[in-house]
SETINU-575045 format. One record per residue (C-alpha): residue number from 1; residue in one letter; chain; x, y, z. Coordinates in pm, 1 decimal, padded with zeros to 6 digits. Example, Ala and Ser with C-alpha at 12.3 -4.5 7.8 and 13.67 -1.06 7.14 Angstrom:
BEGIN
  num  residuo  cadena        c1        c2        c3
    1        a       A   01230.0  -00450.0   00780.0
    2        s       A   01367.0  -00106.0   00714.0
END
This chain:
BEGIN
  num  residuo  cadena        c1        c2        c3
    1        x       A   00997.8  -03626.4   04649.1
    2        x       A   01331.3  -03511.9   04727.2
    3        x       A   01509.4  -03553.1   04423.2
    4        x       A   01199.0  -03288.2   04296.1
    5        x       A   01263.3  -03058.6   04578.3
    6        x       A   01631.6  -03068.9   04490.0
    7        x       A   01562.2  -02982.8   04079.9
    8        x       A   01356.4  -02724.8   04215.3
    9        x       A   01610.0  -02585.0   04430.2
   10        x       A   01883.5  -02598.8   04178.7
   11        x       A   01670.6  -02453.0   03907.1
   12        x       A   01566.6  -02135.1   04125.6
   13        x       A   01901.2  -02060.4   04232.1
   14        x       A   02028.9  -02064.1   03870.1
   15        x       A   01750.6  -01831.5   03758.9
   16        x       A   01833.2  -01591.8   04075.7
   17        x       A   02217.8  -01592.7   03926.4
   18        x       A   02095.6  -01544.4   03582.5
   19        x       A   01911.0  -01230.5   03651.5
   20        x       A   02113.9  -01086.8   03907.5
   21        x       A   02407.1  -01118.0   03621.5
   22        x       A   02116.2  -00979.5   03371.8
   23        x       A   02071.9  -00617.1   03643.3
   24        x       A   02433.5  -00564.2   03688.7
   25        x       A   02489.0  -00627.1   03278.0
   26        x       A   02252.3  -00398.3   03233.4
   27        x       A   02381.8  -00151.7   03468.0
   28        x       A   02736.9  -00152.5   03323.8
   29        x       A   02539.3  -00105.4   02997.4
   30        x       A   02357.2   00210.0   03041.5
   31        x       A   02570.9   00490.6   02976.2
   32        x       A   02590.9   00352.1   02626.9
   33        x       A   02256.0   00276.5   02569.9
   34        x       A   02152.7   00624.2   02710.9
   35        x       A   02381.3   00780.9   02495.1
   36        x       A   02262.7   00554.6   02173.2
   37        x       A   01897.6   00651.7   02306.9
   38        x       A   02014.5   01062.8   02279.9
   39        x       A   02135.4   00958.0   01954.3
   40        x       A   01849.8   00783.7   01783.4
   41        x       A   01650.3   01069.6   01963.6
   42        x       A   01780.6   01334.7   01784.1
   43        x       A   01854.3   01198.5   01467.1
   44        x       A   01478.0   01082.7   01347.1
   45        x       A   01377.8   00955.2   00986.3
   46        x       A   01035.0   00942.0   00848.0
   47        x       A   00826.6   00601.7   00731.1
   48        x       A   00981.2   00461.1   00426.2
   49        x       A   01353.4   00699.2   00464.4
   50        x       A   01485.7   00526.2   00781.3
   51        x       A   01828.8   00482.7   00549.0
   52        x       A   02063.5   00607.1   00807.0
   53        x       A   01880.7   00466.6   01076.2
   54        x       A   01881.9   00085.5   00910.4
   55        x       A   02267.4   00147.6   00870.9
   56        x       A   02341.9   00224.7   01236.2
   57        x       A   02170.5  -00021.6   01383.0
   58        x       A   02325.3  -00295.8   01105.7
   59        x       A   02666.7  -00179.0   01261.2
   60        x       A   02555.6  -00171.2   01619.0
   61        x       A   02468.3  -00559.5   01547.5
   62        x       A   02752.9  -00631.6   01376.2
   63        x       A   02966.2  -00499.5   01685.2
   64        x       A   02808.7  -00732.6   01868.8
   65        x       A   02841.2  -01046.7   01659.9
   66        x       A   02493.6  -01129.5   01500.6
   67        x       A   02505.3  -01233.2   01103.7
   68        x       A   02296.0  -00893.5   00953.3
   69        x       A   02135.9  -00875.0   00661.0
   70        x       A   02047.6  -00495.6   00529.9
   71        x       A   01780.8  -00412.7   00274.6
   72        x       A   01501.0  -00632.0   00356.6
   73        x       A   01167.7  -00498.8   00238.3
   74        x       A   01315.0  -00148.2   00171.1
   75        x       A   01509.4  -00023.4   00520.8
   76        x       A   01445.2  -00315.7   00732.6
   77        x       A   01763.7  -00466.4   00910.0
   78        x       A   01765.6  -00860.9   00971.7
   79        x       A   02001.5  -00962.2   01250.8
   80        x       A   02046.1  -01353.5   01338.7
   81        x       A   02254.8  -01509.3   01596.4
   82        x       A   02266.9  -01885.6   01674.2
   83        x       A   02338.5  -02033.5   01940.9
   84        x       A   02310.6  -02454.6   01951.4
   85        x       A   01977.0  -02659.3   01951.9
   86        x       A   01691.7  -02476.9   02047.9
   87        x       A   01401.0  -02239.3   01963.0
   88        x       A   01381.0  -01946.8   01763.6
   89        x       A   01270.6  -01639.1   01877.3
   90        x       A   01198.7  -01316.7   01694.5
   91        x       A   01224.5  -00929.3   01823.2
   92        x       A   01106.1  -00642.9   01666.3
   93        x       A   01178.5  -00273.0   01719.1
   94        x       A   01032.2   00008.0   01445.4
   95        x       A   01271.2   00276.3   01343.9
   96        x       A   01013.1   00536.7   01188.8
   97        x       A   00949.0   00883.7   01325.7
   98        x       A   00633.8   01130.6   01294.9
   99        x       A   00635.4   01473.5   01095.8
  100        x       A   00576.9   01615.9   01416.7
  101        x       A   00734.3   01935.1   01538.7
  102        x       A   00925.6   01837.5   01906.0
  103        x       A   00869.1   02084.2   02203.7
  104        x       A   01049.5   01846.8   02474.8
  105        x       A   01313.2   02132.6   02574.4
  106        x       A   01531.8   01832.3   02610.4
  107        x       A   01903.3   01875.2   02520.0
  108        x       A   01888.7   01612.8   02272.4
  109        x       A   01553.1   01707.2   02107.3
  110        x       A   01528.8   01702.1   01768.2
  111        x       A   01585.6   01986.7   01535.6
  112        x       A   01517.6   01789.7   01218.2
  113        x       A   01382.0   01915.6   00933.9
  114        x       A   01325.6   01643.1   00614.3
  115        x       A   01111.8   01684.1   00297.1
  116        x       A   00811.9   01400.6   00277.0
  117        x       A   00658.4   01235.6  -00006.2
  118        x       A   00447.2   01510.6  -00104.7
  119        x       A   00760.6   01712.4  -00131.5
  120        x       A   00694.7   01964.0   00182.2
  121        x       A   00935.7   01997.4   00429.3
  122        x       A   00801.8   01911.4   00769.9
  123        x       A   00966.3   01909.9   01136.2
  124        x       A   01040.6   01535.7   01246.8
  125        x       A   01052.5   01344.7   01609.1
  126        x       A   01037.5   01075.8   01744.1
  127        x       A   00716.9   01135.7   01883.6
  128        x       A   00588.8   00778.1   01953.9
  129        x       A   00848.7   00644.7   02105.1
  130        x       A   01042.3   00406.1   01846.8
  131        x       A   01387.5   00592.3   01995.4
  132        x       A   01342.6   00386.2   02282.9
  133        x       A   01182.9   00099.8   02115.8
  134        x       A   01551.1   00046.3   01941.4
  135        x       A   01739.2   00129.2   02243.2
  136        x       A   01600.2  -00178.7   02461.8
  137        x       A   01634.2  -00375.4   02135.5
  138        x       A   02042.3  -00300.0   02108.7
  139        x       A   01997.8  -00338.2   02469.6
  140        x       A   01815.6  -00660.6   02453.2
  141        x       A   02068.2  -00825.9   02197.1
  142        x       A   02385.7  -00710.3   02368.7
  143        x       A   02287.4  -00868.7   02687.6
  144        x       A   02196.6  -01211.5   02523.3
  145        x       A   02483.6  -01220.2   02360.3
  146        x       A   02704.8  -01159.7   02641.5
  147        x       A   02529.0  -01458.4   02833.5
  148        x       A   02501.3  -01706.7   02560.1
  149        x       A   02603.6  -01957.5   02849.2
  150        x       A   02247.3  -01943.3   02958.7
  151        x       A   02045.6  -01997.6   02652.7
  152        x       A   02017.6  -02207.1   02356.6
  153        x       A   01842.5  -02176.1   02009.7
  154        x       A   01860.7  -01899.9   01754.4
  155        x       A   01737.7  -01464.0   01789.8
  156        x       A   01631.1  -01294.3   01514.2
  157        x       A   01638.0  -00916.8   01596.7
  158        x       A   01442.3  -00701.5   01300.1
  159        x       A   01469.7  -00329.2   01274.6
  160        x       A   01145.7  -00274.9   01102.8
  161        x       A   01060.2   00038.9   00883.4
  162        x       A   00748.0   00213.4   00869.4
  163        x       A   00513.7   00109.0   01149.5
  164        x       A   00354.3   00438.4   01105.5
  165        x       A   00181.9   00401.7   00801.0
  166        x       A   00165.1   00048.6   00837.5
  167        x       A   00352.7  -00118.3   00580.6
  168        x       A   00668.4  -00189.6   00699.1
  169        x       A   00613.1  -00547.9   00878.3
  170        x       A   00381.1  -00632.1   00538.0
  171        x       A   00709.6  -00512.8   00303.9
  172        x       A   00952.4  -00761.8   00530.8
  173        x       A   00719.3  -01050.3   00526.2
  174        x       A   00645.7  -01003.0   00159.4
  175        x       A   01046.0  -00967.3   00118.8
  176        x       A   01046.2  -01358.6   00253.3
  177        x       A   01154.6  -01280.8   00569.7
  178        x       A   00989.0  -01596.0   00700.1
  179        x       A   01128.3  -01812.0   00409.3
  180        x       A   01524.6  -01646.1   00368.9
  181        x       A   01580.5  -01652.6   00787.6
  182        x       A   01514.5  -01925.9   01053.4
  183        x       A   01137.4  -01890.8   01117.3
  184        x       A   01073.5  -01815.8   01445.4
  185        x       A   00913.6  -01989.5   01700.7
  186        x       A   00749.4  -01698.7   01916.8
  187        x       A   00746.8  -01340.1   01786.3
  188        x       A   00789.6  -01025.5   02097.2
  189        x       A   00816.7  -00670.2   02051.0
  190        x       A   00749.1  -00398.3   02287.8
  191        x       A   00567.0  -00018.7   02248.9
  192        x       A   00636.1   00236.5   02482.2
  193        x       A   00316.1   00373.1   02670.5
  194        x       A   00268.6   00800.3   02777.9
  195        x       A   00007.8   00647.1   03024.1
  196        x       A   00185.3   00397.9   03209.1
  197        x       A   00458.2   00489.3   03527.5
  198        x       A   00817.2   00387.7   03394.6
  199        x       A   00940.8   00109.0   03567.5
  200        x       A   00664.0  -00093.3   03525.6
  201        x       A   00509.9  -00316.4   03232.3
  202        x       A   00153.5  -00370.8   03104.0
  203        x       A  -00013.2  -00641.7   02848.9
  204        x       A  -00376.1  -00687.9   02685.7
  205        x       A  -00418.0  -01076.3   02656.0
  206        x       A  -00624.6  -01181.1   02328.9
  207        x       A  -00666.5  -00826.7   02122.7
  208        x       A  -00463.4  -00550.6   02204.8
  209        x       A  -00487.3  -00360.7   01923.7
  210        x       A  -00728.4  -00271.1   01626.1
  211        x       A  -00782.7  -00322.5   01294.6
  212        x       A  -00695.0   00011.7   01094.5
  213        x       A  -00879.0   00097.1   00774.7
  214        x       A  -00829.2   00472.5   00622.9
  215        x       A  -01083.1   00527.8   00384.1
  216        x       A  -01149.9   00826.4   00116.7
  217        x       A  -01535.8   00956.7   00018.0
  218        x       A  -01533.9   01190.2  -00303.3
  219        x       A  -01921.2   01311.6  -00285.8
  220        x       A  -02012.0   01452.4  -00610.9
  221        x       A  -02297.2   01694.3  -00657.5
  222        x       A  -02371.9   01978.2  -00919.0
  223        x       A  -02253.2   02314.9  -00801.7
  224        x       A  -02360.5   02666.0  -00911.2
  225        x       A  -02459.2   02978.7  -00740.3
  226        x       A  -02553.3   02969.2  -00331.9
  227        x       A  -02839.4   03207.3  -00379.3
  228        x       A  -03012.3   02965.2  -00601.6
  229        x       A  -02945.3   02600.9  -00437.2
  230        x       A  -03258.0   02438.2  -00619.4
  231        x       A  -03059.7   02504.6  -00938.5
  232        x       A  -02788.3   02229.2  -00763.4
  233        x       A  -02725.9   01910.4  -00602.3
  234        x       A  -02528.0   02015.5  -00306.1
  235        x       A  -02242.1   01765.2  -00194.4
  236        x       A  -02234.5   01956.2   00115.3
  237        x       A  -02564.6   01883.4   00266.3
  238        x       A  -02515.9   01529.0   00110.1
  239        x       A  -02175.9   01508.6   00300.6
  240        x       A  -02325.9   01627.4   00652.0
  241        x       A  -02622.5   01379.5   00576.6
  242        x       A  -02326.0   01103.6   00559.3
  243        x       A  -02136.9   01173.4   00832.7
  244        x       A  -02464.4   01193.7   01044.8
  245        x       A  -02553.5   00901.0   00938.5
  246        x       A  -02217.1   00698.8   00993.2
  247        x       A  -02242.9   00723.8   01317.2
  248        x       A  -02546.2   00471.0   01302.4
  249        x       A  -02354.2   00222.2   01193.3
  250        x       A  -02184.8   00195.0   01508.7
  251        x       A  -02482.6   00254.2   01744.3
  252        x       A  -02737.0   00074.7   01537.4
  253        x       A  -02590.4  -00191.8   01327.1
  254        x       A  -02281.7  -00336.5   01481.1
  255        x       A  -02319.2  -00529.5   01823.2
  256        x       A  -02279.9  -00345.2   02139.0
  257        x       A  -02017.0  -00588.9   02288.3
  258        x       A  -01819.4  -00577.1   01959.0
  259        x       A  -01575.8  -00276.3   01936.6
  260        x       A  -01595.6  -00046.9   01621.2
  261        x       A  -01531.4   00353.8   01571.0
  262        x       A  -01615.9   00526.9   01261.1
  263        x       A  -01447.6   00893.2   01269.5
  264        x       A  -01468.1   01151.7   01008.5
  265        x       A  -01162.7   01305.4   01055.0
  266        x       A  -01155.1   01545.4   00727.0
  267        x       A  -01386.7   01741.6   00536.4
  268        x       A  -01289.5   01980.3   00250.5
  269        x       A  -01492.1   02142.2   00034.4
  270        x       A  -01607.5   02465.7  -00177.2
  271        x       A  -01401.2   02791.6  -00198.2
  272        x       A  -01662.9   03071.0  -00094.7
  273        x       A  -01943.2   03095.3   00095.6
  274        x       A  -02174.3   03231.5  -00136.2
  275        x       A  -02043.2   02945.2  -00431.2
  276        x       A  -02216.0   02534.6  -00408.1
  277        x       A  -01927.9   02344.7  -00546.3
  278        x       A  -01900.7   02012.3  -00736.7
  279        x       A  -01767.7   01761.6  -00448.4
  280        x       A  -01633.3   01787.2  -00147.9
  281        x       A  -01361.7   01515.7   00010.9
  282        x       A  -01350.7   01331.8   00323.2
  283        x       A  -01130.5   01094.7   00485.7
  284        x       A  -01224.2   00848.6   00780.9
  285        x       A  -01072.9   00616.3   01000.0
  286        x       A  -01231.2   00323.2   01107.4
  287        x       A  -01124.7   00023.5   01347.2
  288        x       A  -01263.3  -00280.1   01474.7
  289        x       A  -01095.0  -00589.2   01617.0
  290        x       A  -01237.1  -00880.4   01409.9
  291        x       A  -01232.8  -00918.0   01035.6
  292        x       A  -01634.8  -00998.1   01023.1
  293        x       A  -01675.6  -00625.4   01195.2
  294        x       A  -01378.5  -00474.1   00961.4
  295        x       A  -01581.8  -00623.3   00641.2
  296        x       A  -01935.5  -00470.0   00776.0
  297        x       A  -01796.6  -00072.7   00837.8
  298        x       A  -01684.5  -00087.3   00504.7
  299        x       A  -01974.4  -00252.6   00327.4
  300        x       A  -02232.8  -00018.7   00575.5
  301        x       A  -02001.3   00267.3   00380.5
  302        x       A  -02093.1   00175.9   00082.5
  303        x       A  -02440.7   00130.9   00145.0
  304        x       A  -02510.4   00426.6   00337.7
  305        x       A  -02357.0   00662.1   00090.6
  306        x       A  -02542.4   00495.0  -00221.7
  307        x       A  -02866.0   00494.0  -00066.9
  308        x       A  -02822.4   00842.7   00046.5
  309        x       A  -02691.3   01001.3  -00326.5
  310        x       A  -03016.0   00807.4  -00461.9
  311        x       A  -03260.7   00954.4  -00221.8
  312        x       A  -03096.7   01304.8  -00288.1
  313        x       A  -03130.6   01289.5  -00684.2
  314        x       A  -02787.4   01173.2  -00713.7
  315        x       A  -02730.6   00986.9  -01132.0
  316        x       A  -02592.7   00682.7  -01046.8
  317        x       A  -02259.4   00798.1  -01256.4
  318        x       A  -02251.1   01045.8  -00915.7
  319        x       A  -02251.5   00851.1  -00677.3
  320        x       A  -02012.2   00845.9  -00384.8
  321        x       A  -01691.9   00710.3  -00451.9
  322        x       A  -01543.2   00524.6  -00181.2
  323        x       A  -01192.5   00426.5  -00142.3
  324        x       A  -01035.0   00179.5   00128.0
  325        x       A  -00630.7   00252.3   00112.0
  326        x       A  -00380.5  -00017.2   00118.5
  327        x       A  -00227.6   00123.4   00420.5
  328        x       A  -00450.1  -00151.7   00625.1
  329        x       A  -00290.1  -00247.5   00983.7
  330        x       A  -00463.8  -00588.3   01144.5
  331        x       A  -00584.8  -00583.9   01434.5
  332        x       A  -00300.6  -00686.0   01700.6
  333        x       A  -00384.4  -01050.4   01888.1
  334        x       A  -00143.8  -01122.7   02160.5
  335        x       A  -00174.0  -01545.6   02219.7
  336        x       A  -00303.2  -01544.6   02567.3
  337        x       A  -00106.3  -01852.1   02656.9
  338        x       A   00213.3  -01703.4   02580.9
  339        x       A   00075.6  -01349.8   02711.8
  340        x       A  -00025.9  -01549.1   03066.0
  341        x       A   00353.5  -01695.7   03039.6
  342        x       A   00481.2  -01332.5   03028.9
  343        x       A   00321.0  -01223.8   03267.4
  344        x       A   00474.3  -01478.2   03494.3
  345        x       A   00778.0  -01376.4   03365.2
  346        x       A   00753.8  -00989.8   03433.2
  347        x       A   00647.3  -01076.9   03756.4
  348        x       A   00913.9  -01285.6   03836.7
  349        x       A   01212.2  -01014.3   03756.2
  350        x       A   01015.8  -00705.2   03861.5
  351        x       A   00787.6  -00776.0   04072.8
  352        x       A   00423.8  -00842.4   04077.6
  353        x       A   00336.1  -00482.6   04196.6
  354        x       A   00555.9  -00365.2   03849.8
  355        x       A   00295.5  -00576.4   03604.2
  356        x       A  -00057.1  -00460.0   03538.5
  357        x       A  -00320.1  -00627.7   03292.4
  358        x       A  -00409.3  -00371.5   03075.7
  359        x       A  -00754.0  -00328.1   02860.7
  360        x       A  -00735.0  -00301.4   02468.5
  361        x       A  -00682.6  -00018.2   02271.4
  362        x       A  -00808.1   00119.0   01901.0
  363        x       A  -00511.1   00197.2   01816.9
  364        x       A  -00290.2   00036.8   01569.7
  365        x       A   00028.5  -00168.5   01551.8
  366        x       A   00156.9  -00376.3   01223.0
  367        x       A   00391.5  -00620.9   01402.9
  368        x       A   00060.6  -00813.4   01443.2
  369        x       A   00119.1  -00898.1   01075.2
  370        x       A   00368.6  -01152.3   01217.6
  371        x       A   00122.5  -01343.7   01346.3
  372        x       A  -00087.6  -01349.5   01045.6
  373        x       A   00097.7  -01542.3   00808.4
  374        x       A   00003.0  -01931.5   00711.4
  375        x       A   00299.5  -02003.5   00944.6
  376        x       A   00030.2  -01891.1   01254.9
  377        x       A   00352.3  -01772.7   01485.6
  378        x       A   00232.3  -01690.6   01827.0
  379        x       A   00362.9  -01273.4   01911.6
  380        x       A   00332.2  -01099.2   02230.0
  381        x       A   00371.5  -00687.0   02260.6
  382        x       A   00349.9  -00527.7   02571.3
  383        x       A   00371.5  -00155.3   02712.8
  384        x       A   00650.6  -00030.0   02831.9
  385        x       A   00602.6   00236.9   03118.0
  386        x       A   00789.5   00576.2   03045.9
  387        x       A   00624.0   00832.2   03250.4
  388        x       A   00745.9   00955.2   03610.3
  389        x       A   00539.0   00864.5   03930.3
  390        x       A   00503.4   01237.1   03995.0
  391        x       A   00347.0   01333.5   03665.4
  392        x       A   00085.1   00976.7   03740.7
  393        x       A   00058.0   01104.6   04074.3
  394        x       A   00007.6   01478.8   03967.2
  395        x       A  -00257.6   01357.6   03626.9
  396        x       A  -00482.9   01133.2   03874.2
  397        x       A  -00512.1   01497.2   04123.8
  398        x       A  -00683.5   01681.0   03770.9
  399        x       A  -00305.1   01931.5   03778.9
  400        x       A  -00155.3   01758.7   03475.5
  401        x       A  -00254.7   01642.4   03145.0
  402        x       A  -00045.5   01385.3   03016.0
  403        x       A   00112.8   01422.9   02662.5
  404        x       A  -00012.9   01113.8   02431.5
  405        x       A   00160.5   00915.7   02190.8
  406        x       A   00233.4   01137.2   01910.8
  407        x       A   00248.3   01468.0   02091.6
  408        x       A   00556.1   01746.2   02049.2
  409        x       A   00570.3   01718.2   02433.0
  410        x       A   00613.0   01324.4   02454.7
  411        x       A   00891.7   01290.3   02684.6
  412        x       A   00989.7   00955.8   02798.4
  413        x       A   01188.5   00853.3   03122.6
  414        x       A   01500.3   00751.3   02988.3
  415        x       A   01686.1   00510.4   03207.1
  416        x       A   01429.6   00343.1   03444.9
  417        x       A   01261.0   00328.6   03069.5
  418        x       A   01534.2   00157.9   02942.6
  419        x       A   01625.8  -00043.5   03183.6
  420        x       A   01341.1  -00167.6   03269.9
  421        x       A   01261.2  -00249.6   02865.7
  422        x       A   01585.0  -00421.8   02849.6
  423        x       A   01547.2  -00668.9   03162.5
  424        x       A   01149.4  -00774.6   03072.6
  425        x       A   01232.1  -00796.6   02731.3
  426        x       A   01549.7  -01043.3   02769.6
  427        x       A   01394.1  -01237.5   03054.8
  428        x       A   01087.5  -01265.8   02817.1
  429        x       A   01333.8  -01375.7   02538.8
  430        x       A   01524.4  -01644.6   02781.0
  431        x       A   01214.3  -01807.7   02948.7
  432        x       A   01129.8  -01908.4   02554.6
  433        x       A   01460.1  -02014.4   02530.7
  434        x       A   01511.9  -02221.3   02892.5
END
């Protein structure tokens, strides 16, 4: 019984040394990382043109000694470092920014201006947070590699491009990132949350995140004058009759304790009031967290709009067209062994108080392609707290609304932020490692 007591002993002290070297590392750090962080801040790239981006991080990981690789499924940065026998772990940070105009006031807000694939120029920020996202990732992989004397295995730090339209994580994995680098045994990343007070961490165990499906309805009709509609088939009125009845797919055909949203989020059609035109475009969103709910919006879509063409008068060579784009994100599964370890973890090296169990979200997030390969690689993202106890405090009294994800006013906290993103995200890295 003693000799256990003893291990015991011995193994909690050297964990106390280990982080108490981790805090003061990461102290000594921050003036760099906060001026990296002002940096990546201000000098945004959209999904799919992170090219300068990609090359300042692949010299950042250079400086620091990890074997990079450039290139990999477009502007995604590979970084590997070994270190003896052990596991592999992987850790992701996105690099992408929004078209979004910022209206921080910050002195390091962005004033970028960049022309997007449709060839308009458009204001760009970092509105979602992937600034700090890199930061703690440089931060991360700086501190493990200045205590290599505590771990053992192999890191694989990815930059990834174009979370925001989802197919950067599918363009890295289809670029063999599991075959041409060690494959990893545990997969982390981290997302920044504009609900949650910095300084503390959050985690949804099992799904986290939804299944994202954009989807495009042409509906076709035959136009003519608007004084004379029973010379027509109006796609207007057929349109409204679609949306309307979309929203019984949710409420009527999927089960109550399964999540689904169907949103029609566009509608364009016709030029003048007084004109019925030909067709009229729409464009929907819809999320779900299983596959067997993904597969039933989309064939209820198809259904719906064919049954309501036909009972409208609709020629079958009218009928809807529906069309599902490739820009699909999975839904985002977070192993709830490994999430339950975590959480042990975060507890451990910020306290209990600093951890909160978080419900699941519709929104989206592609690094849960990671854990959809053949390979069946358990990943773990959590939230990273970046808003000030005095705007929580001031939101839960009705004074303040909270900027969101994706807003021009999305400010984050930047050290506590940080620094907190750094510590939970290498103790996370060296409890896989231990």
């Amino acid at each position: 019984m003693r000799i256990y007591l003893l291990i015991a002993l011995l193994w909690a002290g050297a964990v106390f040394s280990q982080e108490t070297k981790a805090t003061k590392q990461i102290n000594k750090d921050y003036p760099y990382l906060e001026s990296l962080y002002e940096y990546l801040h201000s000098h945004p790239e959209l999904s799919f043109h992170e090219e300068e981006t990609s090359k300042y991080l692949a010299e950042e990981m250079r400086k620091i000694g990890y074997d990079v690789t450039e290139n990999v499924g477009g502007f995604g940065v590979v970084c590997v470092l070994k270190n003896g026998k052990g596991p592999t772990v992987l850790v992701r940070a996105d690099t992408d920014a929004l078209p979004v105009k910022e209206e921080t006031g910050v002195s390091y807000a962005s004033t970028v201006i960049k022309t997007d694939d449709a060839g308009n120029d458009v204001s760009v920020m970092h509105a979602c947070g992937h600034d700090v996202h890199m930061t703690c990732w440089t931060g991360t992989a700086r501190l493990l590699a200045s205590m290599k004397d505590q771990w053992k295995g192999t890191l694989v730090f990815i930059a990834q491009p174009a979370e925001e339209r989802g197919g950067g994580a599918k363009a890295m994995l289809a670029d063999s990132l599991y075959e041409k680098f060690p494959l990893p045994d545990y997969a982390l990343a981290l997302h920044v949350s504009a609900s949650l007070e910095t300084g503390k961490v959050g985690y949804s165990p099992g799904f986290a995140l939804a299944n994202v499906d954009m989807v495009d309805i042409t509906v076709y009709g035959s136009g003519g004058h608007g004084a004379y509609p029973h010379l027509t088939l109006d796609p207007v009125v057929l349109a409204a009759r679609l949306i309307l009845d979309f929203q019984t797919i949710v409420s009527r055909e999927i089960s109550p304790l399964q999540p689904a949203v169907v949103t029609v989020g566009s509608i364009h059609g016709g030029t003048k009031g007084n004109v019925i035109p030909n067709e009229v475009k729409m464009e929907l969103t819809l999320r779900s967290y299983t596959d067997e709910v993904r597969q039933g919006l989309i064939e209820r879509l198809h259904r719906i709009s064919k049954g309501v063409a036909m009972s409208a008068g609709v020629p079958e060579d009218k009928y809807p067209k529906i069309e599902v784009r490739k820009e699909f994100t999975p839904a985002l599964f977070n192993q709830p062994e490994l999430a339950r370890r975590m959480h042990n973890v975060f507890a451990r090296v910020l306290g209990e108080t600093q951890v909160e169990v978080l419900k699941p979200v519709m929104g989206g997030e592609d690094f849960s392609r990671y854990g959809r390969t053949d390979h069946k690689v358990p990943i773990f993202l959590f939230w990273l707290g970046t808003v000030s106890a005095e705007d929580i405090a001031a939101s839960e009294r009705g004074e303040l609304s909270l900027p969101s994800l994706h807003s021009s006013k999305y400010c984050p906290v930047p050290e506590t932020s940080i620094k907190t993103g750094v510590k939970s995200m290498a103790a996370a890295v060296m409890d896989l490692m231990k």
